[in-house]
PAFIMI-469969 format. One record per residue (C-alpha): residue in three letters; x, y, z; residue number from 0. Coordinates in Angstrom, 1 decimal, decimal comma. Example, Ala and Ser with C-alpha at 12.3 -4.5 7.8 and 13.67 -1.06 7.14 Angstrom:
<rs>
<"Ala"; <12,3; -4,5; 7,8>; 0>
<"Ser"; <13,7; -1,1; 7,1>; 1>
</rs>
This chain:
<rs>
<"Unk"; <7,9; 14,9; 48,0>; 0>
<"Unk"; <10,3; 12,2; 46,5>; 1>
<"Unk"; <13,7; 11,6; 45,7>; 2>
<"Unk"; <16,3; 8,7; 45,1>; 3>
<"Unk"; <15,7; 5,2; 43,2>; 4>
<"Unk"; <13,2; 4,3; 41,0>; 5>
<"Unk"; <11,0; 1,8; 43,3>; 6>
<"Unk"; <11,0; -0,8; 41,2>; 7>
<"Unk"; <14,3; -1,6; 41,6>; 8>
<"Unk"; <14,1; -1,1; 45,4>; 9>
<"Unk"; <13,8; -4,7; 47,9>; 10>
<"Unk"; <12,6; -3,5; 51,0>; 11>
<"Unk"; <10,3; -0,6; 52,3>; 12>
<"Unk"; <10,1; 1,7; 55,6>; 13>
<"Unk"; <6,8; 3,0; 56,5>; 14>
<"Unk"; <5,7; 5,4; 59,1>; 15>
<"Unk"; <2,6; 7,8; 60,0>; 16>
<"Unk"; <2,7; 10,6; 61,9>; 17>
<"Unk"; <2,4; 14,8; 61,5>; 18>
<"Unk"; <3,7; 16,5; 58,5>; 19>
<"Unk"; <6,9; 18,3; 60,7>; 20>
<"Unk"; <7,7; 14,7; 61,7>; 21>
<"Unk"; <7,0; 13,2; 57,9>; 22>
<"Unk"; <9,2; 16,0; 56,4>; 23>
<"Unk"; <11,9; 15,9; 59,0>; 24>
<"Unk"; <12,1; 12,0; 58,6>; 25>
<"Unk"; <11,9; 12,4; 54,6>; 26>
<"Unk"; <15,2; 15,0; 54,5>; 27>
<"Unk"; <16,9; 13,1; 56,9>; 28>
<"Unk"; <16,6; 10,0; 55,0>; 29>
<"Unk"; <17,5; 11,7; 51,6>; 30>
<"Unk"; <20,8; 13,8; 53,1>; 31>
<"Unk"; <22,2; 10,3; 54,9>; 32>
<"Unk"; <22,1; 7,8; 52,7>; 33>
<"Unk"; <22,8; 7,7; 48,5>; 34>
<"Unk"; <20,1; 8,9; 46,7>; 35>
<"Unk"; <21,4; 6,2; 43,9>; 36>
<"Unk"; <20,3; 3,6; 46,7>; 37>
<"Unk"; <17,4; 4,9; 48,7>; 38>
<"Unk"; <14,0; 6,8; 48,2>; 39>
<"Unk"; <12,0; 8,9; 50,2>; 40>
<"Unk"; <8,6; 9,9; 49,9>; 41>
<"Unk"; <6,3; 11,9; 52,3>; 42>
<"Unk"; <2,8; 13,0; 51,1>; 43>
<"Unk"; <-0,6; 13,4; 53,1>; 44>
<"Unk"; <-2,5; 10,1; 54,0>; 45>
<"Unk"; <-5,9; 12,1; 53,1>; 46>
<"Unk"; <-5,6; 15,2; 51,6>; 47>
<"Unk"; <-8,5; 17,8; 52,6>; 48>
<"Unk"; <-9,2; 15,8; 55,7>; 49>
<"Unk"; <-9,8; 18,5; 58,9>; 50>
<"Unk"; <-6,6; 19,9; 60,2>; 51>
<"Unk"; <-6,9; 17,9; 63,3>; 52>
<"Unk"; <-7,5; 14,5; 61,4>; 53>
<"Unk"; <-4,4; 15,1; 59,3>; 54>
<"Unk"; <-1,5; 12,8; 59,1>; 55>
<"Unk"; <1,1; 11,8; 56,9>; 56>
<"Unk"; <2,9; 8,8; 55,5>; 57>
<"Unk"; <6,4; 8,4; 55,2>; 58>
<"Unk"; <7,8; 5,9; 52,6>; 59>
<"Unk"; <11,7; 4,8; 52,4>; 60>
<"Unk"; <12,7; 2,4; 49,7>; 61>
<"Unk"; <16,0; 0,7; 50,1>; 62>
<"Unk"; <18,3; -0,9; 47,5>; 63>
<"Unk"; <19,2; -3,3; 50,5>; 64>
<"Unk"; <18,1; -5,0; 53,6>; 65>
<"Unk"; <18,3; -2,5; 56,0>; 66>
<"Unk"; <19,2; -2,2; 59,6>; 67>
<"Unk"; <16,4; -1,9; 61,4>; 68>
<"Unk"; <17,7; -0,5; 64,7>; 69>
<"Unk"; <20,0; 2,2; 63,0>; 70>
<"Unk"; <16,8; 3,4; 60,9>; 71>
<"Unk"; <15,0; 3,4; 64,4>; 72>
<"Unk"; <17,8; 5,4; 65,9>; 73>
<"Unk"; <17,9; 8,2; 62,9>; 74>
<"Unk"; <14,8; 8,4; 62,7>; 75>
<"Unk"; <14,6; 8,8; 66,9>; 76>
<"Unk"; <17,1; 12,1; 65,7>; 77>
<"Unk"; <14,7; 13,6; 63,3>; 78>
<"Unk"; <11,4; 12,9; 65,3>; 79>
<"Unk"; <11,4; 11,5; 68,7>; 80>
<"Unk"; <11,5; 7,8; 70,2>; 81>
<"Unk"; <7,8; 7,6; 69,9>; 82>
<"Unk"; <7,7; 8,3; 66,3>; 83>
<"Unk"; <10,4; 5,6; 65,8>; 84>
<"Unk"; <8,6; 2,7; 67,5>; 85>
<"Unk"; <5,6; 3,0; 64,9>; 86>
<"Unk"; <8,1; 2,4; 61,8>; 87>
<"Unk"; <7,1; -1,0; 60,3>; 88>
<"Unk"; <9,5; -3,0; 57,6>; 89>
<"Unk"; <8,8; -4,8; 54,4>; 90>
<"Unk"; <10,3; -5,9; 51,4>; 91>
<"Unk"; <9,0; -5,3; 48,2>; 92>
<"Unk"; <8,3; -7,5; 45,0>; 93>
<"Unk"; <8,5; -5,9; 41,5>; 94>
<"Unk"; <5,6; -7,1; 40,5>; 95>
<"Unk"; <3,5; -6,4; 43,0>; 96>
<"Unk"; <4,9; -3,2; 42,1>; 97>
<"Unk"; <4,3; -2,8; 38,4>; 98>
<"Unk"; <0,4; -4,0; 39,1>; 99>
<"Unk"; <-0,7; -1,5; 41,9>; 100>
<"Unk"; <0,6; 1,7; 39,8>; 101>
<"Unk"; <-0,6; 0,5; 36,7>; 102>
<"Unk"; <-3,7; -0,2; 38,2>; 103>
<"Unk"; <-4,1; 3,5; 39,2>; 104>
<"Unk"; <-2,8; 5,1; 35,9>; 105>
<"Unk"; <-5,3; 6,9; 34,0>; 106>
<"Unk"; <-4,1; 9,4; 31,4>; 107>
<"Unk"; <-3,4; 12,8; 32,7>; 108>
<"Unk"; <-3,8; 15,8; 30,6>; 109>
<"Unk"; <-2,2; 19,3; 31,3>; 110>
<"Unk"; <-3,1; 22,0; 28,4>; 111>
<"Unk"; <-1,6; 20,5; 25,3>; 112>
<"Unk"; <0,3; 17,6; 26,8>; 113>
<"Unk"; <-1,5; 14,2; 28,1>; 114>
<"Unk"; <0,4; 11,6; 29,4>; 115>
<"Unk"; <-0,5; 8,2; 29,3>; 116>
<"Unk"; <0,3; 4,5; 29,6>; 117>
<"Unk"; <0,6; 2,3; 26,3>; 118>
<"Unk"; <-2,3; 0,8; 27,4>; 119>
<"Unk"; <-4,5; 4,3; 27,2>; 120>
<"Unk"; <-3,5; 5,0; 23,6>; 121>
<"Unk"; <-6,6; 5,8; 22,4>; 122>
<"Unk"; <-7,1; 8,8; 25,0>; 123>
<"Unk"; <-5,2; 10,9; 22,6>; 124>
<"Unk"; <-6,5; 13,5; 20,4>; 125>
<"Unk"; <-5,5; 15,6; 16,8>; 126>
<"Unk"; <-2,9; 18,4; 18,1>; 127>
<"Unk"; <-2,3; 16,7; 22,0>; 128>
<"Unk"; <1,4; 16,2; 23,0>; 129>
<"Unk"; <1,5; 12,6; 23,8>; 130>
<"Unk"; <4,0; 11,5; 26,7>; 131>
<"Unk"; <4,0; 7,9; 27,0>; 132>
<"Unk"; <5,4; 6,5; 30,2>; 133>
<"Unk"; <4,9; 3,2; 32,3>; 134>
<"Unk"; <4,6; 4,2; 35,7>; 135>
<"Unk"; <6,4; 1,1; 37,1>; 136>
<"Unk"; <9,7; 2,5; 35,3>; 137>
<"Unk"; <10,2; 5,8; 37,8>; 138>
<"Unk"; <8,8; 8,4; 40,1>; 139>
<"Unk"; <7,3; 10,6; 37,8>; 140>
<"Unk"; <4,2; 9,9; 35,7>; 141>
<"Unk"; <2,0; 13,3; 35,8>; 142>
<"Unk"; <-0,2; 12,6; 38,4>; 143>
<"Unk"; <1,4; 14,2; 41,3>; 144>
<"Unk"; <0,9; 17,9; 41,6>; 145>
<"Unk"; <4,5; 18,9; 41,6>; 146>
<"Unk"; <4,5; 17,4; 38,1>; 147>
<"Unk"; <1,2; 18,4; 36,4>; 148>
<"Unk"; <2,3; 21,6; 37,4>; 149>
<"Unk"; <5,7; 21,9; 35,8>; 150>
<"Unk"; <3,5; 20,5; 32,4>; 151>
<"Unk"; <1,2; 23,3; 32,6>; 152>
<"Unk"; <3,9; 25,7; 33,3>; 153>
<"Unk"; <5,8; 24,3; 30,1>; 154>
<"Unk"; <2,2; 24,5; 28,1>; 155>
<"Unk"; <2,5; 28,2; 29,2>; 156>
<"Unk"; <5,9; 29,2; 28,5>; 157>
<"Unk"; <5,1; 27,4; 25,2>; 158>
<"Unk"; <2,2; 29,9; 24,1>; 159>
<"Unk"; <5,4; 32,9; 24,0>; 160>
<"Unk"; <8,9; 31,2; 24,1>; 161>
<"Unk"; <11,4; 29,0; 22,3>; 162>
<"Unk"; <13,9; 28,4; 24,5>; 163>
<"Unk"; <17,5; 26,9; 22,9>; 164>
<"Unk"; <19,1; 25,3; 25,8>; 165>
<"Unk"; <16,8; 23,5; 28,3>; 166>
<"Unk"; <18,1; 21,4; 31,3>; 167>
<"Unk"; <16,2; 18,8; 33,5>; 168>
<"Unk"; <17,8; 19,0; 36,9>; 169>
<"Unk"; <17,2; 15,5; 38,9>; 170>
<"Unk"; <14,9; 14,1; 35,4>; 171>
<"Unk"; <13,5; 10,6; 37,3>; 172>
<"Unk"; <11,1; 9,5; 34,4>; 173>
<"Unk"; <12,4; 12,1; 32,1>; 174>
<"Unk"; <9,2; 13,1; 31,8>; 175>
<"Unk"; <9,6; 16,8; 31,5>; 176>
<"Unk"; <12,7; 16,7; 29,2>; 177>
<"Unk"; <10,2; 15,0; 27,1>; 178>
<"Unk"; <7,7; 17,6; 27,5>; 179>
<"Unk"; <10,0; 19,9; 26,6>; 180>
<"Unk"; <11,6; 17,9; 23,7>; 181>
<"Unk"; <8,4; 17,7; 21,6>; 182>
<"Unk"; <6,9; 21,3; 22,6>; 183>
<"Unk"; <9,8; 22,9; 20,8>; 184>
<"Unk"; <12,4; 20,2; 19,3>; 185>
<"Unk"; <15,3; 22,0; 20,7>; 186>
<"Unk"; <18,3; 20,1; 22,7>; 187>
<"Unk"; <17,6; 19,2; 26,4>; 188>
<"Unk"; <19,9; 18,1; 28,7>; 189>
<"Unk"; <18,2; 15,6; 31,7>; 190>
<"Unk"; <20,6; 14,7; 34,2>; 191>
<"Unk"; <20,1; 12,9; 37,5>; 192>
<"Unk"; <22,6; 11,5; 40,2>; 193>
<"Unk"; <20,9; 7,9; 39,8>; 194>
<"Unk"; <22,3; 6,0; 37,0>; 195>
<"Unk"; <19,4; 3,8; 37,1>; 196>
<"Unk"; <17,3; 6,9; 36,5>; 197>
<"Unk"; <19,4; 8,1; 33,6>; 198>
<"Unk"; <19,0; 4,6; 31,4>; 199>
<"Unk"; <14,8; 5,1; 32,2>; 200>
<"Unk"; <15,2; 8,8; 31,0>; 201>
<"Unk"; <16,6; 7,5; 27,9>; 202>
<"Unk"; <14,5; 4,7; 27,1>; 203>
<"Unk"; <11,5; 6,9; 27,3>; 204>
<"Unk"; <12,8; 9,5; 25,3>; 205>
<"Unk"; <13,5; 7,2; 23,0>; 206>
<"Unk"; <10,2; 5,3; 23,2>; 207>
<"Unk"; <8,4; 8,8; 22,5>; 208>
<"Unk"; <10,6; 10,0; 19,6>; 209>
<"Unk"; <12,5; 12,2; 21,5>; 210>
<"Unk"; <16,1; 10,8; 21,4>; 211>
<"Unk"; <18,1; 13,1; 19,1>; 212>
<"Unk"; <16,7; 15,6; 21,7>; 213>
<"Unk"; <17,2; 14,7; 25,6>; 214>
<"Unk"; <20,4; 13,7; 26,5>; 215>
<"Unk"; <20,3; 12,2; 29,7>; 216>
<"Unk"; <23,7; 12,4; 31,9>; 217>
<"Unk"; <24,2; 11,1; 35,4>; 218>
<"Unk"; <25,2; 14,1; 37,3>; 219>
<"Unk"; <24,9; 15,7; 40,9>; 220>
<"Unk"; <23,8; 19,4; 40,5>; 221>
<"Unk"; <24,8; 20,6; 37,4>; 222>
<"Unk"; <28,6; 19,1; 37,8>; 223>
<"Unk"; <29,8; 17,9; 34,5>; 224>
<"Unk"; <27,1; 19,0; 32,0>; 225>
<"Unk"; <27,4; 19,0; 28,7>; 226>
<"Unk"; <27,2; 23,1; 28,6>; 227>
<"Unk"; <28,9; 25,1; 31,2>; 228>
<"Unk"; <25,8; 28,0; 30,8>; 229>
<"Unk"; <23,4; 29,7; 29,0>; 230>
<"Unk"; <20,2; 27,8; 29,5>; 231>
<"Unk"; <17,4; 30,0; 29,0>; 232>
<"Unk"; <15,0; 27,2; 30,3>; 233>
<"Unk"; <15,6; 25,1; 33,7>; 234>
<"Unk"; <13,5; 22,5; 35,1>; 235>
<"Unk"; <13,8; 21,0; 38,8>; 236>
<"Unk"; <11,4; 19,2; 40,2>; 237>
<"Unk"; <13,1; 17,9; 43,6>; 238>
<"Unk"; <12,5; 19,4; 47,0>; 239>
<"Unk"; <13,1; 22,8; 49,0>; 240>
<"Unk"; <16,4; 21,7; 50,8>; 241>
<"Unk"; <18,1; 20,5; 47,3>; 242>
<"Unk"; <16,7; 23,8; 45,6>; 243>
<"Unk"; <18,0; 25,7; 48,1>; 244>
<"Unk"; <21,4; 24,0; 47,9>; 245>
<"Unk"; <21,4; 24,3; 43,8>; 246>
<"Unk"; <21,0; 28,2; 43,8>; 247>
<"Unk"; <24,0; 29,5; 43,1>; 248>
<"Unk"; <24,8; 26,4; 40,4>; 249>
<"Unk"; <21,7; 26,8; 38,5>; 250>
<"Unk"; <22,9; 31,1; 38,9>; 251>
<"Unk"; <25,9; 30,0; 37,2>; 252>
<"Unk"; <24,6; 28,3; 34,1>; 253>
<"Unk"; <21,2; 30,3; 33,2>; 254>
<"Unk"; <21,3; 32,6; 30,7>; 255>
<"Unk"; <20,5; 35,9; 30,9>; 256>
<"Unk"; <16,6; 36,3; 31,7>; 257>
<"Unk"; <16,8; 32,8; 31,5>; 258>
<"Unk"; <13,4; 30,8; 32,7>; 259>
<"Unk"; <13,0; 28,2; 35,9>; 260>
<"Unk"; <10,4; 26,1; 36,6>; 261>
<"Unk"; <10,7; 25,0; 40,3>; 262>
<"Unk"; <8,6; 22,4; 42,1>; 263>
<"Unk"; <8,7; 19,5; 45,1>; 264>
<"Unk"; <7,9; 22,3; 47,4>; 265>
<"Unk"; <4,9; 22,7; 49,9>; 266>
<"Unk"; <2,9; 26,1; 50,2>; 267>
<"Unk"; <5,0; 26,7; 52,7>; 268>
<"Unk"; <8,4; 26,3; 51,6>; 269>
<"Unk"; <7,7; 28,9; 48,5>; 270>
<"Unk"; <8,6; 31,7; 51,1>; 271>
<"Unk"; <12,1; 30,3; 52,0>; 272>
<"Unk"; <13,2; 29,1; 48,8>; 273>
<"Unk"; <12,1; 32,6; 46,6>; 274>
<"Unk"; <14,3; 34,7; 49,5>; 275>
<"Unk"; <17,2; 32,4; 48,2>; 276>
<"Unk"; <16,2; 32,6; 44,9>; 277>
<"Unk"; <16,1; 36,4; 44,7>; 278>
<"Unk"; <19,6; 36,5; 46,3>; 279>
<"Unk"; <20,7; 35,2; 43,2>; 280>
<"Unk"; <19,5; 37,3; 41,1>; 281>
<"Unk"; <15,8; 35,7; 39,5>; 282>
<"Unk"; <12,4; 37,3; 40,4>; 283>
<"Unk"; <8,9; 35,6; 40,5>; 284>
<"Unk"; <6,7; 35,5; 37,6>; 285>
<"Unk"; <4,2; 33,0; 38,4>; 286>
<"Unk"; <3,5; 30,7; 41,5>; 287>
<"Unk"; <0,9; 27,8; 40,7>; 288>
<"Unk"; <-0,5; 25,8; 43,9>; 289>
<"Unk"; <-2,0; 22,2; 43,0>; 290>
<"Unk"; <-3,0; 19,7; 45,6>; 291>
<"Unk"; <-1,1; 21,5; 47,8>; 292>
<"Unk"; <2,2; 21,9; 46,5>; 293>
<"Unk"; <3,9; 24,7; 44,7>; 294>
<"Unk"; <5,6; 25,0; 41,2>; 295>
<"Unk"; <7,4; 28,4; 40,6>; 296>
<"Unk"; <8,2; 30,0; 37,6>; 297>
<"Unk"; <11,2; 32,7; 37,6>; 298>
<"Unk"; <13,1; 35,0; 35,5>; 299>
<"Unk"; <16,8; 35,9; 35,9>; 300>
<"Unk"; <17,4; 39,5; 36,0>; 301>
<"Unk"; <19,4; 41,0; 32,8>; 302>
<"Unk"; <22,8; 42,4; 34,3>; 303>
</rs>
C-alpha cells in the first residue's frame, strides 16, 4: 500500500507498528489529509506468513517537510487510539542512505515476458524478454511488490490476445507499467499522476527505455485534464481501495466499450468492496490474481 512522493525526495520519516486495522486506518488517514505531491504513505506487513497472532504491521509516512510532531500524534490518536500514537517515532531521511538500501535489495524481477531490472543487472536479460530498466531510488514502483508484479503478469496476459489503442496509467509513480505497456504493443499511453515530481521520473524512464514517442506522462488528479476525454480500451491503476473506489465513475466515463482494467493496491479483503462498486458501473470480473497477499483485478466493461 503506497501513495504520494517519491521517497527520495522526502526529509523526514514517521514510523509506527501496530495491527493491520490500525496500519491501514493510519495509512488512509495520512493520504486523504495531507498532499499526496508532499507526503507518502506506506503500510505493509512486518513479516509476512508469520502466525496470525504474531502479526503486525509497519506504518511509514514520508514528509516533504519537518513535521509537527504533536499534530501527527493527534491524527493519528483519530484514526487509532492514544496508545497507538505514543509508539510513533521521527526521523529524517538522507538521500543517500536512500539510494543504497533499495539498490542493495534490487534483484531483477521477471513476470512472463517482462523482467525488470537495474542498470547494474543488465546481463539478466535474455533473446525475446521485455526489458524495463528502472533505479529503484527514483520512485515507488520497481516490480517487486505484489501489487506490481501482478499488473505485469496481467499485461503479459492481455498481451497473448489483445492490442489495445488507447492505454492510460492512472497514478504511474515509476511509470513502470506505461512502460510495460509501451513496448508490449507500441501503441500511445497516457501516464498521469498528481505528483509533478512523479511525472518528470515517468518521463525520464520512458525515455531511458526507448519508450518516449509512446508514454506521455501528464500531472493529473483522476483522469481530469487528459489528453483524451474516452475510449481507452486498456486502464491501469495501481493505487489503493479508497482512491479506486472514488475513481469509478471517472474511469466509467473514459473506457471504451468492453474496455480492459487492471486494478491493484488492494488487500484480499478489499476485492469484495471495490468489485460491488465496480459492477455498479457497469465492468464485470474476468480475472482476480492474489500475490503476497494483495489483489490485482482484471475487468471488462459491459457493451451497451
Amino acid at each position: 500500500m503506497l501513495e504520494g512522493l517519491p521517497p527520495n525526495d522526502a526529509t523526514h520519516i514517521m514510523r509506527l507498528t501496530c495491527n493491520e486495522a490500525e496500519a491501514r486506518a493510519v495509512a488512509d488517514l495520512i493520504v486523504e489529509t495531507f498532499d499526496p505531491a508532499q507526503t507518502a504513505a506506506a503500510a505493509f506487513e512486518k513479516e509476512p506468513g508469520a502466525s496470525q497472532s504474531a502479526r503486525q504491521w509497519v506504518v511509514e509516512v514520508y514528509f516533504g517537510w519537518e513535521p509537527d510532531r504533536a499534530a501527527i500524534r493527534e491524527l493519528v490518536a483519530v484514526a487509532a487510539g492514544r496508545e497507538v500514537a505514543q509508539a510513533i517515532t521521527f526521523d529524517r531521511v538522507e538521500r543517500a542512505d536512500w539510494i543504497s538500501a533499495s539498490l542493495a535489495g534490487f534483484d531483477p524481477v521477471r513476470a512472463g515476458r517482462f523482467l525488470v531490472i537495474g542498470s547494474h543487472a543488465r546481463q539478466a536479460a535474455r533473446p525475446n524478454d521485455i526489458v524495463i530498466e528502472i533505479e529503484a531510488a527514483l520512485a515507488f514502483g520497481t516490480g517487486h511488490h505484489g501489487t506490481t508484479m501482478g499488473c505485469l503478469l496481467a499485461l503479459d496476459r492481455l498481451g497473448r490476445r489483445r492490442r489495445p489503442r488507447q492505454v492510460l496509467d492512472v497514478g504511474t509513480g515509476s511509470g513502470i507499467l506505461a512502460i510495460a505497456a509501451a513496448k508490449r504493443w507500441k501503441r500511445k499511453v497516457v501516464a498521469s499522476d498528481i505528483d509533478p515530481i512523479a511525472v518528470v521520473t515517468a518521463r525520464a524512464n520512458a525515455t531511458q527505455n526507448g519508450a518516449g514517442p509512446f508514454v506521455r506522462p501528464v500531472r493529473a488528479d483522476g483522469t481530469k485534464r487528459l489528453p483524451l476525454k474516452g475510449g481507452y480500451d486498456l486502464i491501469l491503476a495501481n493505487i489503493l481501495a479508497g482512491p479506486l473506489k472514488r475513481l469509478a465513475l471517472e474511469l466509467a466515463r473514459v473506457a471504451a466499450p468492453a474496455g480492459i482494467l487492471v486494478l491493484s493496491g488492494l488487500l484480499e479483503r478489499d476485492v469484495p468492496g471495490v468489485l460491488a462498486v465496480y459492477r455498479a458501473h457497469g465492468f464485470g470480473l474476468l480475472r482476480r490474481e492474489l500475490r503476497e497477499g494483495w489483489a490485482t483485478l482484471m475487468l471488462c466493461r459491459h457493451r451497451r
